[in-house]
PyMOL Python script that loads the backbone (N, CA, C, O; Angstrom):
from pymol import cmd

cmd.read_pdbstr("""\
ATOM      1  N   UNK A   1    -109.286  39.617  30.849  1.00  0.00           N
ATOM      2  CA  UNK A   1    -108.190  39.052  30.106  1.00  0.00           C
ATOM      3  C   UNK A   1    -107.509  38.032  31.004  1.00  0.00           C
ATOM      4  O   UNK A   1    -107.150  38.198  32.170  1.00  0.00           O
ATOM      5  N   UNK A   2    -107.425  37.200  30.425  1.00  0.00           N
ATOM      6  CA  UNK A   2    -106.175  35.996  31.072  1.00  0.00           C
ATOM      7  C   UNK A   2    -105.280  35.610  30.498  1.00  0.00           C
ATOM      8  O   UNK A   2    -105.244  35.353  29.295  1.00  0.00           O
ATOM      9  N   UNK A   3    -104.104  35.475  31.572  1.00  0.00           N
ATOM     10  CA  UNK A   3    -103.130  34.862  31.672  1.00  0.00           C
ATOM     11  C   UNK A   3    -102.398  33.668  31.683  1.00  0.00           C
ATOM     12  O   UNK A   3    -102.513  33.250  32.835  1.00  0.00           O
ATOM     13  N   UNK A   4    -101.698  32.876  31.031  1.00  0.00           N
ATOM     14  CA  UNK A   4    -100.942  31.437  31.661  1.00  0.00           C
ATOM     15  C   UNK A   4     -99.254  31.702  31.150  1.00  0.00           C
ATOM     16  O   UNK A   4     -98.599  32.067  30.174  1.00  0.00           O
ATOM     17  N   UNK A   5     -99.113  31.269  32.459  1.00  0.00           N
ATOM     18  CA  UNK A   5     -97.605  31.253  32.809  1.00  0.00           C
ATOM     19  C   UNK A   5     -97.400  29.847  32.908  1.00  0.00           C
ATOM     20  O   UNK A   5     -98.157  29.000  33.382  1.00  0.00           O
ATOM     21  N   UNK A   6     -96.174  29.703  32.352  1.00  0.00           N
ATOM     22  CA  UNK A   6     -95.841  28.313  32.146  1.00  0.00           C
ATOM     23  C   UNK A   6     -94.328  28.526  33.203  1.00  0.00           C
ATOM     24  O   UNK A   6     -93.533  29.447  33.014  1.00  0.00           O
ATOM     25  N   UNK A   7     -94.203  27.690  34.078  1.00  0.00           N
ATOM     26  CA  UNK A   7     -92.908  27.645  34.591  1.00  0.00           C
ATOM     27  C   UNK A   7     -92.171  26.113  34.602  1.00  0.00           C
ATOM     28  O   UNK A   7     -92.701  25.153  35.162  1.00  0.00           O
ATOM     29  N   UNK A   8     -90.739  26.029  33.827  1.00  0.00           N
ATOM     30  CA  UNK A   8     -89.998  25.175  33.707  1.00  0.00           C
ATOM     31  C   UNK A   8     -88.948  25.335  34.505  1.00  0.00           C
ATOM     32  O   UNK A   8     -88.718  26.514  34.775  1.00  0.00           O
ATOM     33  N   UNK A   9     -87.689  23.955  35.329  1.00  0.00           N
ATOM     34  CA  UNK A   9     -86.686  23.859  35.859  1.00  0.00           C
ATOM     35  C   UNK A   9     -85.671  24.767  34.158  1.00  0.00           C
ATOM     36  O   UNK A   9     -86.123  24.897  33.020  1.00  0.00           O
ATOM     37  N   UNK A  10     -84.366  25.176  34.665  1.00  0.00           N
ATOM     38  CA  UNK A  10     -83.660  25.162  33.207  1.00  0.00           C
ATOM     39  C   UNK A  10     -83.138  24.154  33.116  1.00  0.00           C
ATOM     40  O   UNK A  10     -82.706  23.522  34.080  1.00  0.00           O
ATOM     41  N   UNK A  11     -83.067  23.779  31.873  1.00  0.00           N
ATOM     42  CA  UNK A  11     -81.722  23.269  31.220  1.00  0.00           C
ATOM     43  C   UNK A  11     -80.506  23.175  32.144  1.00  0.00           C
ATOM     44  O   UNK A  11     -79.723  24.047  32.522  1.00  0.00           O
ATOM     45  N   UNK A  12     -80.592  21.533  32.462  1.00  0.00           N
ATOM     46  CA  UNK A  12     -78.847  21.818  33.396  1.00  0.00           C
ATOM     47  C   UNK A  12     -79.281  21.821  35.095  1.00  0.00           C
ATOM     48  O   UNK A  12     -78.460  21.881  36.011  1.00  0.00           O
ATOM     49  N   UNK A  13     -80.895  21.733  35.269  1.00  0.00           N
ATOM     50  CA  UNK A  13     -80.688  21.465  36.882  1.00  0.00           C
ATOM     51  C   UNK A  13     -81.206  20.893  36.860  1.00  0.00           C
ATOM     52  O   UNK A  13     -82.024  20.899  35.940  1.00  0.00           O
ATOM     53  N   UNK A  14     -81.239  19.600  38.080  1.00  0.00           N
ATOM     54  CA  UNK A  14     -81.434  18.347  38.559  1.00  0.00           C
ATOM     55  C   UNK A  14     -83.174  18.503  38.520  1.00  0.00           C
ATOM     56  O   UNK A  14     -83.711  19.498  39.008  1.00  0.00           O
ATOM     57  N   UNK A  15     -83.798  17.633  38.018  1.00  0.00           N
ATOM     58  CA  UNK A  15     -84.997  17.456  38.162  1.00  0.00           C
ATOM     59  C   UNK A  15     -85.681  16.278  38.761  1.00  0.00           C
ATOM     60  O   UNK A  15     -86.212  15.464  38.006  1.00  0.00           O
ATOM     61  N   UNK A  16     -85.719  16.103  40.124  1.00  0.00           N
ATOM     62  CA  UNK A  16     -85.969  14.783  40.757  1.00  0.00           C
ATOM     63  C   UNK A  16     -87.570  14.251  40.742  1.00  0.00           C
ATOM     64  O   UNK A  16     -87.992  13.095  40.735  1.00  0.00           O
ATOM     65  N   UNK A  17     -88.270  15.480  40.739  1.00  0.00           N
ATOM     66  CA  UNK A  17     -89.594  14.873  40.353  1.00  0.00           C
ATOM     67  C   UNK A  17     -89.635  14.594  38.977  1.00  0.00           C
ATOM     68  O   UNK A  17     -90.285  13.553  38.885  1.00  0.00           O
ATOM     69  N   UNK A  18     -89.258  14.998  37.751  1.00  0.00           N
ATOM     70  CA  UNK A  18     -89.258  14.349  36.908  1.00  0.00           C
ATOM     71  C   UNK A  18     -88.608  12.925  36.492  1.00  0.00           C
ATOM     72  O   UNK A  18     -88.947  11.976  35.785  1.00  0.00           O
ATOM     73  N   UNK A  19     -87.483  13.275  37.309  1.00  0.00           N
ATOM     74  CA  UNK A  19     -86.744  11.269  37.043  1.00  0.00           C
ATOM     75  C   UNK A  19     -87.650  10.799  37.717  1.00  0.00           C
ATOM     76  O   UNK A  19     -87.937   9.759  37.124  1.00  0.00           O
ATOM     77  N   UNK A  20     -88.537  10.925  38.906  1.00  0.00           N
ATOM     78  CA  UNK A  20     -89.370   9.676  39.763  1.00  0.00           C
ATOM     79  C   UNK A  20     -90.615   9.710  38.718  1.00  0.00           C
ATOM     80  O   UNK A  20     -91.205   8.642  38.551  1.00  0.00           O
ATOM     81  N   UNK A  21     -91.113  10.994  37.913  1.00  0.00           N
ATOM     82  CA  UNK A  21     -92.017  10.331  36.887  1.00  0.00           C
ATOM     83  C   UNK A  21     -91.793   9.192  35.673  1.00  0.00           C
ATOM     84  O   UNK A  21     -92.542   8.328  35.218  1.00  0.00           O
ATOM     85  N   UNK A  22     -90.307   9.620  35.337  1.00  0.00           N
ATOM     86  CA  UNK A  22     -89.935   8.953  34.503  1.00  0.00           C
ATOM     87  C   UNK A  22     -89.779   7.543  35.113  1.00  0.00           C
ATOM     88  O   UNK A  22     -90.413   6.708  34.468  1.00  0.00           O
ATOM     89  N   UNK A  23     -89.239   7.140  35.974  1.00  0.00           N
ATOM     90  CA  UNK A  23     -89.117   5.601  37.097  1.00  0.00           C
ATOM     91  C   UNK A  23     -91.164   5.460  36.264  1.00  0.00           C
ATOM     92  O   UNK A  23     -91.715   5.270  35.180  1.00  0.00           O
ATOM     93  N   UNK A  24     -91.472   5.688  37.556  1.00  0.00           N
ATOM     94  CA  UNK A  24     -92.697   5.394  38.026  1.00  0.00           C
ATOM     95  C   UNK A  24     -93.470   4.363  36.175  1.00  0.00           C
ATOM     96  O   UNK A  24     -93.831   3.197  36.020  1.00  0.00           O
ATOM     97  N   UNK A  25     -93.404   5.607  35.140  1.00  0.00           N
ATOM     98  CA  UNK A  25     -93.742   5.115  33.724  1.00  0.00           C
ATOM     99  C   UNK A  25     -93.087   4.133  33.335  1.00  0.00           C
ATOM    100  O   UNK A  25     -93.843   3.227  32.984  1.00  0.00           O
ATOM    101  N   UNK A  26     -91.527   3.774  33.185  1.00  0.00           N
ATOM    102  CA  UNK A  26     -90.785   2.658  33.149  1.00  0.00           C
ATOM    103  C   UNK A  26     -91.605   1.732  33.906  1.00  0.00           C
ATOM    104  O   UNK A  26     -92.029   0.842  33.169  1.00  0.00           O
ATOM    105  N   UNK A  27     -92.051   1.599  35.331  1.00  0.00           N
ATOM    106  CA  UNK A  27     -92.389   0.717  36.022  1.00  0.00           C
ATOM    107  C   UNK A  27     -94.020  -0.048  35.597  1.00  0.00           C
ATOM    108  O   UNK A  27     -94.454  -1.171  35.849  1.00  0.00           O
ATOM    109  N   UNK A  28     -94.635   1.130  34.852  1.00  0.00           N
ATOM    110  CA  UNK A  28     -96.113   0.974  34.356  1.00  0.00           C
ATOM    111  C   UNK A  28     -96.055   0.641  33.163  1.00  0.00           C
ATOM    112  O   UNK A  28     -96.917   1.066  32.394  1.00  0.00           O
ATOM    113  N   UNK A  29     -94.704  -0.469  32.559  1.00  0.00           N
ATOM    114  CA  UNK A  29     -94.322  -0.572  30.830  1.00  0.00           C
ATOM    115  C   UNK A  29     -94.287   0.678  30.037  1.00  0.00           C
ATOM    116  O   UNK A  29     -94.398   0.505  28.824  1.00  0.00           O
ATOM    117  N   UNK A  30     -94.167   1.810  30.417  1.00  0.00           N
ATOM    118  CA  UNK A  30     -93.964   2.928  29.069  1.00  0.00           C
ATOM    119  C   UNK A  30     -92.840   3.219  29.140  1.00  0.00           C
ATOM    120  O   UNK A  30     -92.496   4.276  29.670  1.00  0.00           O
ATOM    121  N   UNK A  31     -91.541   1.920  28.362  1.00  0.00           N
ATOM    122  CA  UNK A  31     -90.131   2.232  28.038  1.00  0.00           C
ATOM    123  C   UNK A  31     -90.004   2.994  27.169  1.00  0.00           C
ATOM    124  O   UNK A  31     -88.839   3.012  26.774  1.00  0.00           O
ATOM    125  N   UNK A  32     -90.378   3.379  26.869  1.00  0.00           N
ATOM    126  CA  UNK A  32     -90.301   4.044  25.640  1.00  0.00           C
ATOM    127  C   UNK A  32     -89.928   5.929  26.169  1.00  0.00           C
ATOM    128  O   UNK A  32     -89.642   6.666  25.225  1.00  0.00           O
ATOM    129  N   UNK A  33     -89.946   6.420  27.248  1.00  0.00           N
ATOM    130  CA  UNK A  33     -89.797   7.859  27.812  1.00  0.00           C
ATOM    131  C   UNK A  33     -88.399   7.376  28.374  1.00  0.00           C
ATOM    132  O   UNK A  33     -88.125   6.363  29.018  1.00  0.00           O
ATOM    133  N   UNK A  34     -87.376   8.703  27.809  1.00  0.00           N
ATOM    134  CA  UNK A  34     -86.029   8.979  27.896  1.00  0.00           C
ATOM    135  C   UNK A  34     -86.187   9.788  29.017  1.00  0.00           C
ATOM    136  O   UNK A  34     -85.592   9.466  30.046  1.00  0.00           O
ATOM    137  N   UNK A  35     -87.063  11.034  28.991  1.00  0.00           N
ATOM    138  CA  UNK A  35     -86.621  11.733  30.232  1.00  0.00           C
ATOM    139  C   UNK A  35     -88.242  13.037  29.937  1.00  0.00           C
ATOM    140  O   UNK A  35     -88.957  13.428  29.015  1.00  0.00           O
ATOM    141  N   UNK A  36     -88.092  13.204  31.201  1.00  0.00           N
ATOM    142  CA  UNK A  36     -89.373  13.773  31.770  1.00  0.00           C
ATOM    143  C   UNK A  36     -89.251  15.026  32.920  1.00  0.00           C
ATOM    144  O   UNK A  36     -89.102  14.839  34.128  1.00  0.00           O
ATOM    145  N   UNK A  37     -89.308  15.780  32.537  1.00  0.00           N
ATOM    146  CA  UNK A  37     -89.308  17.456  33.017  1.00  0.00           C
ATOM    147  C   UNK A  37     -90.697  17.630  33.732  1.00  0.00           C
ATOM    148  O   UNK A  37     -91.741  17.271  33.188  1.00  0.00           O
ATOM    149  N   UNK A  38     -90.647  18.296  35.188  1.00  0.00           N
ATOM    150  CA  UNK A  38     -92.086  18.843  35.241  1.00  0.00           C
ATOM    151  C   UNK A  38     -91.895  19.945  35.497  1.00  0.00           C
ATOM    152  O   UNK A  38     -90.782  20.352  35.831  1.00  0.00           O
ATOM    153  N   UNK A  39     -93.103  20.809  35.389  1.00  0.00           N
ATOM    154  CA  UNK A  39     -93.155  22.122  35.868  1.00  0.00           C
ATOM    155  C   UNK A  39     -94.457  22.340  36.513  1.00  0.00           C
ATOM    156  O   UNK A  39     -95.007  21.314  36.914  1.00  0.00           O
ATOM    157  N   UNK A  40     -95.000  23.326  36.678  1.00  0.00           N
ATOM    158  CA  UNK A  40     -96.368  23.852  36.811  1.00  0.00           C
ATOM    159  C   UNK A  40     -96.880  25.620  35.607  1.00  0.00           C
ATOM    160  O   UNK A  40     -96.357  26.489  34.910  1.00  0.00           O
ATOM    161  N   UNK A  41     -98.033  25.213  36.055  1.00  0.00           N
ATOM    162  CA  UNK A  41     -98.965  26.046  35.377  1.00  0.00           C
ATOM    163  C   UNK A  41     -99.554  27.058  36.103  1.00  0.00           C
ATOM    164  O   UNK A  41    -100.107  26.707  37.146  1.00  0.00           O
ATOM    165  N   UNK A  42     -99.583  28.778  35.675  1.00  0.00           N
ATOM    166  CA  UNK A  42    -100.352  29.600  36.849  1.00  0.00           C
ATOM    167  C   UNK A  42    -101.224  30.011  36.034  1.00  0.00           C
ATOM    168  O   UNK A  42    -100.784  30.499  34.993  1.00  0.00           O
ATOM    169  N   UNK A  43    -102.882  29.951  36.241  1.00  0.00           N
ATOM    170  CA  UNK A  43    -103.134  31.109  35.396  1.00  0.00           C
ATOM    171  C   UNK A  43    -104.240  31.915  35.905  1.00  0.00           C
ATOM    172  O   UNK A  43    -105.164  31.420  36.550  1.00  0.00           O
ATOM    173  N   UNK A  44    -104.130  33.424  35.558  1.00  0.00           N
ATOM    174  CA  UNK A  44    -104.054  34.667  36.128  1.00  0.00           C
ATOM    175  C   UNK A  44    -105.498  35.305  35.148  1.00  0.00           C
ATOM    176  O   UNK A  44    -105.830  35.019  33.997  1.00  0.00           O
ATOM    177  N   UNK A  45    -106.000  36.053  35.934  1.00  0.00           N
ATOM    178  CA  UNK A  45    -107.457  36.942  35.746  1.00  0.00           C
ATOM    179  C   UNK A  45    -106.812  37.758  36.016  1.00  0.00           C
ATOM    180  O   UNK A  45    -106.093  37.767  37.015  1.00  0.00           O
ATOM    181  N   UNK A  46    -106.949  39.039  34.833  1.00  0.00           N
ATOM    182  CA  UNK A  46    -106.482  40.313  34.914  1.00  0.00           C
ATOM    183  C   UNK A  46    -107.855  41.126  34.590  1.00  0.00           C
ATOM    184  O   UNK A  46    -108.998  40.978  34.158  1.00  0.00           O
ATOM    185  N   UNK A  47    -106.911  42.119  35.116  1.00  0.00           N
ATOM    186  CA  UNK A  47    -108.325  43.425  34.919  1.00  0.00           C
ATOM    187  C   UNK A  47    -107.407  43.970  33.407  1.00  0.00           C
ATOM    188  O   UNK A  47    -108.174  44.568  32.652  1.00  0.00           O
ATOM    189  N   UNK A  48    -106.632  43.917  33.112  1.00  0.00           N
ATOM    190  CA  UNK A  48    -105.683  44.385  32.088  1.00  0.00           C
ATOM    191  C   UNK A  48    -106.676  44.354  30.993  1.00  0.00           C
ATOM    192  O   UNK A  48    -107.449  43.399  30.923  1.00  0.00           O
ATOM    193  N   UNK A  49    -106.745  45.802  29.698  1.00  0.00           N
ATOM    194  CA  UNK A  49    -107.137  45.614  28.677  1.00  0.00           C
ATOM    195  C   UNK A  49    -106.553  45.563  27.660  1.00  0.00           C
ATOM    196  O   UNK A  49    -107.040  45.242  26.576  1.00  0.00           O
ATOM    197  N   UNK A  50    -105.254  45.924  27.914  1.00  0.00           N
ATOM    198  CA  UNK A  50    -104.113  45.769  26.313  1.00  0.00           C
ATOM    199  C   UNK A  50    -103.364  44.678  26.954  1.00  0.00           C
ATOM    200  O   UNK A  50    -103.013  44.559  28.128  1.00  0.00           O
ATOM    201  N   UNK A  51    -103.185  43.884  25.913  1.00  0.00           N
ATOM    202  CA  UNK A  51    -102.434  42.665  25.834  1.00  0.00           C
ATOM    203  C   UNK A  51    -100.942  43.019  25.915  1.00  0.00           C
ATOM    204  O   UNK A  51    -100.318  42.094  26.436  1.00  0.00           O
ATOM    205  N   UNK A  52    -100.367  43.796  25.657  1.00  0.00           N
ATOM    206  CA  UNK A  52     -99.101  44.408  25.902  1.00  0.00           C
ATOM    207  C   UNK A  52     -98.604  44.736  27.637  1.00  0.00           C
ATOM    208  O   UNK A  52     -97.632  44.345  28.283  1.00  0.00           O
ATOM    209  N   UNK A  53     -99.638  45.526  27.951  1.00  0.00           N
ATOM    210  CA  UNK A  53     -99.554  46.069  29.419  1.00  0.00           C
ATOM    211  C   UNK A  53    -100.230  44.494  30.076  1.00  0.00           C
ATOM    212  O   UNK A  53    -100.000  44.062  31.205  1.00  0.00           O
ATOM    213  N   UNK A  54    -100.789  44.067  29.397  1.00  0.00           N
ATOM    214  CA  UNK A  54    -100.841  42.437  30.947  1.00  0.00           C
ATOM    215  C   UNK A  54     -99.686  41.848  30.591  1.00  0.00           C
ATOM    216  O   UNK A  54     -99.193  41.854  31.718  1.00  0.00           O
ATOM    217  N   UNK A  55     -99.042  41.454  30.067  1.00  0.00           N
ATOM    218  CA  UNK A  55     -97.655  40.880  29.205  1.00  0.00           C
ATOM    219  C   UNK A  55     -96.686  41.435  30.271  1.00  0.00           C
ATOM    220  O   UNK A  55     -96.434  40.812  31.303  1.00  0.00           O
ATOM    221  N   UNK A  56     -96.306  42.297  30.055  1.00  0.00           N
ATOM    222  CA  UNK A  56     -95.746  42.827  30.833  1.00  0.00           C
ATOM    223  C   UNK A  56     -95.538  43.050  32.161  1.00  0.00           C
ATOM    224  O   UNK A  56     -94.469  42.892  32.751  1.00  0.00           O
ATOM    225  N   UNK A  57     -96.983  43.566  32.810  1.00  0.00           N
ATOM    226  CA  UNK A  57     -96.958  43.423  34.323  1.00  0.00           C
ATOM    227  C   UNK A  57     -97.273  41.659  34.979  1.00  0.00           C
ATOM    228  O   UNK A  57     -97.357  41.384  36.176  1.00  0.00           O
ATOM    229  N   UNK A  58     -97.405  40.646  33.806  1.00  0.00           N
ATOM    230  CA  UNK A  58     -97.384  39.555  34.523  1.00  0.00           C
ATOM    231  C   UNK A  58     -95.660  38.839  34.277  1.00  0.00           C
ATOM    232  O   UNK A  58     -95.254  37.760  34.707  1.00  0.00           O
ATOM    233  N   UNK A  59     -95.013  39.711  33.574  1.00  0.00           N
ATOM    234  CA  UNK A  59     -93.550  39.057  33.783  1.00  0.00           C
ATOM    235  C   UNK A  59     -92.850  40.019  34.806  1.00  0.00           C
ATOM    236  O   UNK A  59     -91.719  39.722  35.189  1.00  0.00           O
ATOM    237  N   UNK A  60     -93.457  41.145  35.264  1.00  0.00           N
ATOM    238  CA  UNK A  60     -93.205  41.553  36.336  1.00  0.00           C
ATOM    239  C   UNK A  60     -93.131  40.765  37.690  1.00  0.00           C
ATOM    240  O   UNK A  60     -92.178  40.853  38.464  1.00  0.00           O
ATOM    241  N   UNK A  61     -94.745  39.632  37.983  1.00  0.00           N
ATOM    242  CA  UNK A  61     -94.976  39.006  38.755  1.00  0.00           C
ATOM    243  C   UNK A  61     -93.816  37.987  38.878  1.00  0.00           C
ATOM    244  O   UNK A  61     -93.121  37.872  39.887  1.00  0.00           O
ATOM    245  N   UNK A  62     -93.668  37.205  37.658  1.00  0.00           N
ATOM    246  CA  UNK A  62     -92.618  36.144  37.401  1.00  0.00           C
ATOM    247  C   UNK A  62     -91.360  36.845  37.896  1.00  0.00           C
ATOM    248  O   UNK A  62     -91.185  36.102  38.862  1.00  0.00           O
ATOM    249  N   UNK A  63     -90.466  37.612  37.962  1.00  0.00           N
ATOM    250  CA  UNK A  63     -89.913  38.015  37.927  1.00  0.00           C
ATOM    251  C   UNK A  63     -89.355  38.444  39.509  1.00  0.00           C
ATOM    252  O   UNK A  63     -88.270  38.337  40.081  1.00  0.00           O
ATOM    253  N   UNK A  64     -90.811  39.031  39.919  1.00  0.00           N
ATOM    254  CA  UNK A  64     -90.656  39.069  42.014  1.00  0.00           C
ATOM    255  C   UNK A  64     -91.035  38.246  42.517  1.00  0.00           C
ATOM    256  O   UNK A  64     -90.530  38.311  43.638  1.00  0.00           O
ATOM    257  N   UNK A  65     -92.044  36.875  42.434  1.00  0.00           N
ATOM    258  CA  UNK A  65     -92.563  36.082  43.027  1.00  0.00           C
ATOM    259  C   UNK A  65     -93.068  34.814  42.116  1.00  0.00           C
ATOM    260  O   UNK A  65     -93.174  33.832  42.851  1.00  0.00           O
ATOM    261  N   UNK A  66     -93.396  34.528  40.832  1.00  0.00           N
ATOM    262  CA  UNK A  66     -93.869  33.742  40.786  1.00  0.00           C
ATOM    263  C   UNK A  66     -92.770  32.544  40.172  1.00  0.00           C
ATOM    264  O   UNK A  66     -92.906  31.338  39.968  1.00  0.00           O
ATOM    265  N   UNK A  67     -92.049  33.141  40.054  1.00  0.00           N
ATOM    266  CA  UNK A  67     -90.738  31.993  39.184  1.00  0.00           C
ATOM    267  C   UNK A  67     -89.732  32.271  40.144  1.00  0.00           C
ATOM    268  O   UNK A  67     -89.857  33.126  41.021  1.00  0.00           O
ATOM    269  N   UNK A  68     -88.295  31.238  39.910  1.00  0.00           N
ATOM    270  CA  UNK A  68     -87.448  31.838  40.849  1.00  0.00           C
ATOM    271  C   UNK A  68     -86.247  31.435  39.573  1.00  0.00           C
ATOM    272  O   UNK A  68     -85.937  30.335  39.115  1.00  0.00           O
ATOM    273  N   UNK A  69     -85.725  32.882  39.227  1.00  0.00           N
ATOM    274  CA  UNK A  69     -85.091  33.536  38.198  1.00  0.00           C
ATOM    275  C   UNK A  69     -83.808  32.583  38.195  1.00  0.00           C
ATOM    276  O   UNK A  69     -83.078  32.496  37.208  1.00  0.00           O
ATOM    277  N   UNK A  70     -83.623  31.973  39.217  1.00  0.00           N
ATOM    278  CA  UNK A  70     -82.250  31.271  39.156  1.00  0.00           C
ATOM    279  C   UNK A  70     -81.828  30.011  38.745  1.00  0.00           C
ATOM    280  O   UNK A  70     -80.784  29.584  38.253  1.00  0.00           O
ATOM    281  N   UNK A  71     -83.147  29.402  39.140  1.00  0.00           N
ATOM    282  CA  UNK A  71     -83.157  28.303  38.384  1.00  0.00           C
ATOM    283  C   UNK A  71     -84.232  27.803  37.456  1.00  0.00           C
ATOM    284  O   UNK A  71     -84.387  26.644  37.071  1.00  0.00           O
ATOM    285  N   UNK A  72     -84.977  28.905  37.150  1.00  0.00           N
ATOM    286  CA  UNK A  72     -86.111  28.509  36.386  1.00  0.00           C
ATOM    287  C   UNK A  72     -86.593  29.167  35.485  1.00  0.00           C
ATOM    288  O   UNK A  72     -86.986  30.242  35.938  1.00  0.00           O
ATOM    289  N   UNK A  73     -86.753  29.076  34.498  1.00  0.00           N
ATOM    290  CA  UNK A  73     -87.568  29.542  33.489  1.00  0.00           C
ATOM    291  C   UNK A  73     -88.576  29.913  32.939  1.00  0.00           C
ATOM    292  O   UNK A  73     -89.336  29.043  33.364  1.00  0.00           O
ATOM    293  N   UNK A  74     -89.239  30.593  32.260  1.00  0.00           N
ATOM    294  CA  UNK A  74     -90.941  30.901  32.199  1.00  0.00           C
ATOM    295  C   UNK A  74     -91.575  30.981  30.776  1.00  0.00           C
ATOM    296  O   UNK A  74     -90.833  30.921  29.795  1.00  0.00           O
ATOM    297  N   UNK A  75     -92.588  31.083  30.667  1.00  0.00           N
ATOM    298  CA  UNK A  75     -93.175  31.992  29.552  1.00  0.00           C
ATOM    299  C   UNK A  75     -94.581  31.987  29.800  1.00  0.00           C
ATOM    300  O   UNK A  75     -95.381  31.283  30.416  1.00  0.00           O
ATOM    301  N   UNK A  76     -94.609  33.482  28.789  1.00  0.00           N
ATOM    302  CA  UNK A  76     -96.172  33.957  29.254  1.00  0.00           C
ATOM    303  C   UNK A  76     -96.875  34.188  28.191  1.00  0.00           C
ATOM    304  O   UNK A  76     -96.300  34.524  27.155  1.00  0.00           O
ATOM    305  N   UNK A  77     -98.244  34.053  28.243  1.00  0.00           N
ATOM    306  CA  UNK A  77     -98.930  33.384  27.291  1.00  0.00           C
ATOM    307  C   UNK A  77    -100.934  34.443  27.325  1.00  0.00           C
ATOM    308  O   UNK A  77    -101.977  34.037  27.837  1.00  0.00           O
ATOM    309  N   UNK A  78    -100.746  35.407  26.772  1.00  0.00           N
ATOM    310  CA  UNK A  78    -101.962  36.163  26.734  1.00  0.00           C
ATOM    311  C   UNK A  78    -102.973  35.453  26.406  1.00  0.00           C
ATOM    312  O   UNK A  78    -102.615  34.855  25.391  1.00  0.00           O
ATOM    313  N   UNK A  79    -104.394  35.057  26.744  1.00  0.00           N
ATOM    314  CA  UNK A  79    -105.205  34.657  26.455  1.00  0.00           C
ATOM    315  C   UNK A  79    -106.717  34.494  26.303  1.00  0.00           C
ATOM    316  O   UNK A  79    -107.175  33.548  25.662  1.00  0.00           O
TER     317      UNK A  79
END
""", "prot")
cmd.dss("prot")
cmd.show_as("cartoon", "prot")
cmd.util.cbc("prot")
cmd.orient("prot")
């Protein structure tokens, strides 16, 4: 079973690699982008066979190590 975790900045904190993506596209003619968020992507090989119990123990992970709860956001995605 696999996993993808999606991790986003929240709402409300400074995102400097995204304004330098957003620059960078302005600079390559694509005026047209207001604003540009990045995040990253994890995704996870489980031995897990219920989709419930990997769900779970991978927002466990998010939760001690793979996100940082304070300023960031997640979601998890069985697959």
């Amino acid at each position: 079973m696999k996993a993808r975790v999606t991790i986003m900045l929240k709402d409300g904190v400074l995102d400097p690699q995204g304004e330098a993506i957003r620059h960078a596209l302005g600079g390559l003619g694509f005026g047209g982008v207001g604003g540009v968020r990045q995040g990253k992507v994890i995704e996870l090989d489980l031995t897990a066979t219920d989709a419930a119990t990997a769900e779970a123990e991978v927002k466990r992970m998010c939760e001690g190590l793979l996100a940082n709860t304070v300023i960031e956001k997640y979601a998890v995605e069985i697959v």
